[in-house]
N, C-alpha and C positions, 0 to 999 in steps of 0.2 A: 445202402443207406438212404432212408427218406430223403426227396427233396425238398423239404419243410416242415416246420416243427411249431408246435404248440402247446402251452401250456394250459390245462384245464382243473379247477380249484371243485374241488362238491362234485368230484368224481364218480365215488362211488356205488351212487342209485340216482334213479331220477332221471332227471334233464341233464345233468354233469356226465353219467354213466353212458347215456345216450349218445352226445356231443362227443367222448372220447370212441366211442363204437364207430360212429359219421367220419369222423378226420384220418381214425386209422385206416378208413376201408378208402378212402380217398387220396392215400398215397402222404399221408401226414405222419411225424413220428412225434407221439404225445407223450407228456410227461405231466400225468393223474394225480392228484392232489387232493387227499380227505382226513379229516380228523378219524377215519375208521381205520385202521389199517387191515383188519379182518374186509371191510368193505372193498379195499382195495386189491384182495387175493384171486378176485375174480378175472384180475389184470395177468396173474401170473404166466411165468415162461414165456411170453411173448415179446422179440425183438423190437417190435415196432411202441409197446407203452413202456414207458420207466412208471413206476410208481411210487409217492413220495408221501410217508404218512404226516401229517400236522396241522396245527392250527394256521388257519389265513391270517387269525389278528397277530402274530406274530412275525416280526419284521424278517425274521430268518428264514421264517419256511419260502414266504415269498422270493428269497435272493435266491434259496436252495432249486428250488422250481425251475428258473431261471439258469442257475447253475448247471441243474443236469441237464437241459436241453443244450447247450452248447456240449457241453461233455459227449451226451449220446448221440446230439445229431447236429452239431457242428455250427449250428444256426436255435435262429428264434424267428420265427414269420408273427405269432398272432398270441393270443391271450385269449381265453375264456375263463373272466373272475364271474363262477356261478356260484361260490358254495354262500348259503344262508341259512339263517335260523328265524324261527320266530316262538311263539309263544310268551305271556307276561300275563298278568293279575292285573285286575283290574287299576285305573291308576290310582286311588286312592289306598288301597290294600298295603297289608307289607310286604314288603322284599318288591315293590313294583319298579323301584327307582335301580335297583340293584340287576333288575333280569330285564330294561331297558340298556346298562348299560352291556349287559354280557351279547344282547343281540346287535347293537348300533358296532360293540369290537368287532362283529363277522361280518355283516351286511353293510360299512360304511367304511369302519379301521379297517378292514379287509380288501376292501376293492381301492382304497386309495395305496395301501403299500403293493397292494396286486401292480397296479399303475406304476408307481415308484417303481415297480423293480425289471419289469418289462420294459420301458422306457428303453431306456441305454441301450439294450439288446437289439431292438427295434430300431432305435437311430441307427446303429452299428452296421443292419442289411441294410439301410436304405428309407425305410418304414415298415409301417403293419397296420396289423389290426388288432384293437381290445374287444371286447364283445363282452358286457354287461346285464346279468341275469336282472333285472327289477323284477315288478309283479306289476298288476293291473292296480295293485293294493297301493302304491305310489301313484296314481295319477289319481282315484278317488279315494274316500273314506269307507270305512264297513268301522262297522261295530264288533266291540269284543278285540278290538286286533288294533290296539293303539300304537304300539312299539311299532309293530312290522309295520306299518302304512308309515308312521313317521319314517322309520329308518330306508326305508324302500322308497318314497319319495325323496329322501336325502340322496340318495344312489343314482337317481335319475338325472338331481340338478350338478351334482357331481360329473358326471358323463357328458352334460353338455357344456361346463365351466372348462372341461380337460381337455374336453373336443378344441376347443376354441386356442389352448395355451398348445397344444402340440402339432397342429393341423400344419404348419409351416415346415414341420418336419415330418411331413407324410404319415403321421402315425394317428389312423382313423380309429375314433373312440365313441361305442355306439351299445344302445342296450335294449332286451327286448321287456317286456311286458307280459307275461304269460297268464293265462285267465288257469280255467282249473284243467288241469292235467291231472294223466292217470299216474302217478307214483307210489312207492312204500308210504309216501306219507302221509298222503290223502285215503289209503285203505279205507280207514276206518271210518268215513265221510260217505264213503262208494260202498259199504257193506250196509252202512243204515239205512234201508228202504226209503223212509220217508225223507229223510234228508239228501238219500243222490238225487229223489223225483225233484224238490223242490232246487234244488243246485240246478241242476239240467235243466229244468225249466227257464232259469234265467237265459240259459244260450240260447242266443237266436237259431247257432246251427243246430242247436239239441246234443249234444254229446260234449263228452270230456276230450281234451283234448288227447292224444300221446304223445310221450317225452318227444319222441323221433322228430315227432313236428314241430315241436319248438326247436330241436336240436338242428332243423336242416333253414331254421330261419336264422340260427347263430351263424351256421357254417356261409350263409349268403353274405351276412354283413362283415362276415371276416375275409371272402373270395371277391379276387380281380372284378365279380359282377357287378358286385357295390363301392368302388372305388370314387365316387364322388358323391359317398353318402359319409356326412361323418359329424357327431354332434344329436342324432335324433332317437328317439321310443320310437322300436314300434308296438305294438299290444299284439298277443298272440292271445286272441278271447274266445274267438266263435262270433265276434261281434258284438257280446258283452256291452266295450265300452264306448259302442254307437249309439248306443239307448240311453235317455233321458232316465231312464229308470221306472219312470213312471207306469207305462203301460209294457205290458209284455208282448212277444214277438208273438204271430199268428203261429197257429203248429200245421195249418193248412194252405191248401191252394184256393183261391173264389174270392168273392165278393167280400168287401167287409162286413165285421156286423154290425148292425142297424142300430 
């Protein structure tokens, strides 16, 4: 049996899929959580993931989560609330108010019953860790993407509100920031020439990120390394959101230009 277990939400591709890849190969026994459950077959026959099809904004998938990591591995050490959504019309449009609230259910109702339900389990060994998917989209504004920047900056101040009420009970609650990664869901962003050149160009490092890499910055703030971190963002950009915006990063090494 694992010697520690954790709960991962937006399993099934991505940065979620990644995360549960990272923890199992680190001696973690995970219990994967997605509204796919075809997503989640990719988990199959293996000891080490339980896999748990549902919705996050639902109060039950959450306890369920929770449930089968004691069930399957006896404990609960950590939390990774990553699943999200976004997409909405513009805000004046119809149905805008209606596909604000179906995203604020996953990316806000989501990560605070994620919390609720982890809590206890977590009191129970002693502590732990939460680890908290945000975007970079929560710390600035972008156009076109009102919902997700709303709800995604909701997410952030949330993490550090909760950091603050559970720290007493060792339970470190922290989240990252992710610039653009390579996912299913960004494909179609990363197939349109002009659009990955202009994307990429924003990064200072020049490239998109991989899930992996976000996933081994979850895995630090959730491991003994980061034990006196609890309460903060960090942005996983490329450097992104070091820049004023204003001017773009050099693509070269020399002199500036004149």
């Amino acid at each position: 049996m694992p010697n520690a277990a954790v709960v991962v939400t937006g399993a099934a591709a991505g940065i979620g899929q990644a995360s549960v890849e990272l923890f199992a190969e680190r001696g973690f026994g995970v219990v994967a959580v997605d509204v796919s459950k075809e997503g989640l077959d990719a988990f199959a026959g293996r000891e080490d993931i339980v896999t748990l099809a549902g919705d996050v904004a639902d109060p039950g998938t959450n306890d369920a989560a929770v449930a089968l990591a004691i069930e399957h591995f006896g404990r609960l050490d950590a939390a990774v609330l990553n699943a999200g959504i976004g997409g909405a019309p513009p805000l004046e449009a119809p149905g805008a108010i209606e596909s604000l609230d179906q995203i604020y259910a996953v990316n806000v109702r989501g990560v605070v019953l994620g919390i609720r339900s982890a809590a206890p389990a977590l009191r129970a060994a002693g502590g732990g860790s939460i680890v908290v998917t945000s975007s970079g989209a929560g710390l600035r504004g972008d156009p076109y993407t009102w919902a997700y920047n709303t709800t995604k900056a909701a997410a952030i101040n949330l993490v550090r509100a909760a950091a603050l009420d559970y720290a007493c009970e060792n339970i470190r609650i922290n989240a990252i920031a992710p610039g653009l990664t390579a996912t299913p869901r960004t494909a179609g962003q990363r197939a349109n020439p002009d659009l990955n050149a202009t994307l990429t160009r924003r990064v200072p490092l020049g490239r998109w990120s991989q899930a992996r890499e976000q996933a081994e910055v979850i895995w630090f703030l959730a491991s003994p390394a980061a034990s006196y971190i609890t309460g903060t963002v960090i942005p996983v950009d490329g450097g992104v959101l070091a820049s004023t915006g204003i001017l773009l990063a050099p693509t070269y090494r020399g002199e500036p230009p004149q």
